[in-house]
N, C-alpha and C positions, 0 to 999 in steps of 0.2 A: 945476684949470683944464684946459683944451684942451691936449693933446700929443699931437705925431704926433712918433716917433721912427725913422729910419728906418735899415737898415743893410745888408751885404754887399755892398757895394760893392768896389775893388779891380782889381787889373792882372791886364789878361788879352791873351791872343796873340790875332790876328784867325783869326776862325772860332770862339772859345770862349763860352761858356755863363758867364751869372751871374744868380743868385735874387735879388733885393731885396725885403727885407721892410719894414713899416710897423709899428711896433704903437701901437694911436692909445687916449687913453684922455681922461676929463672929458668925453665926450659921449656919446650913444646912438649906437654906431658904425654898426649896424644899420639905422637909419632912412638913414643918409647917400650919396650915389655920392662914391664915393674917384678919386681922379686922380693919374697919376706924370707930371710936367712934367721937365722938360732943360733946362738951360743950359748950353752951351761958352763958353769964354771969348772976348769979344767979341761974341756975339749973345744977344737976348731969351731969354729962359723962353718954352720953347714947349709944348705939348702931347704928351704920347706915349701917354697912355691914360688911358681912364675906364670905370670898372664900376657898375651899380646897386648898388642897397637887397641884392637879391635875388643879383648875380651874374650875371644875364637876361641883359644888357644889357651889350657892350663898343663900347669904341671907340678907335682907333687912327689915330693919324697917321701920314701916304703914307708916311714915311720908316721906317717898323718894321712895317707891315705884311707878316703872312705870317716874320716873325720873332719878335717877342715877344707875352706872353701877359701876360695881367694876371687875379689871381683872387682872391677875398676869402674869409674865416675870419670867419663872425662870430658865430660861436663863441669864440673867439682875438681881436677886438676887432684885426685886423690883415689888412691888403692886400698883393698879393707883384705883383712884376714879373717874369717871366721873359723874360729877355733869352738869345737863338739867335743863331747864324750875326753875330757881332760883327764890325763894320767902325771903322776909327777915328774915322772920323768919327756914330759913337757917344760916342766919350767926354765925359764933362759930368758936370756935380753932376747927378743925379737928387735931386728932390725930391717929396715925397708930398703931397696936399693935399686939403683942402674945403671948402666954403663954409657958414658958420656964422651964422645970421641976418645976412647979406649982407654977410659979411665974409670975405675968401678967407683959410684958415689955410695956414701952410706950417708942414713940419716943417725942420729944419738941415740935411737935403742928404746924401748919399751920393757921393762922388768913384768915377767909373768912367773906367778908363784903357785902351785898348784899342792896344796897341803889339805889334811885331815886335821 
């Protein structure tokens, strides 16, 4: 079946560096654009990136722009986030996803904590 698994996640000081990785399997990962969404507690899932089939193709919401990078392996059947220059109001379940004959998948989330 469809699994997005995602991970490296974790407490980090503001100003630090962290990788999230996805590794998605049961579909043609290849054909798919991958997306990493956020939620903080109290507010919606919202957007943080999306990448094509190819990698071509990113896109970033206002809030991470010019800091994080989103890259895919599809080779590795797996999508990364790289998160830069962290502020707290970063932290949130990071979630990895995509839409699968018109049904949006999410994988169980990654906790990133971004404290002093």
């Amino acid at each position: 079946q469809v699994r997005l698994v995602e991970s490296g996640g974790g407490s980090v000081q503001p100003g630090g560096s962290l990788r999230l990785s996805c590794a998605a399997s049961g579909f043609t990962f290849r054909t798919y654009t991958m997306s990493w969404y956020q939620q903080a507690p109290g507010k919606e899932r919202e957007l943080v990136a999306d990448i094509s089939t190819n990698g071509a193709i990113t896109n970033f919401g206002d809030s991470v722009k010019g800091r994080f990078a989103i890259s895919r392996d599809n080779s590795k059947n797996t999508v990364y986030l790289q998160m830069n220059s962290l502020v707290p109001e970063d932290s949130a379940v990071y979630y990895c996803s995509t839409i699968i004959g018109r049904v949006r998948v999410w994988g169980q989330g990654t906790q990133v904590t971004v404290s002093s």
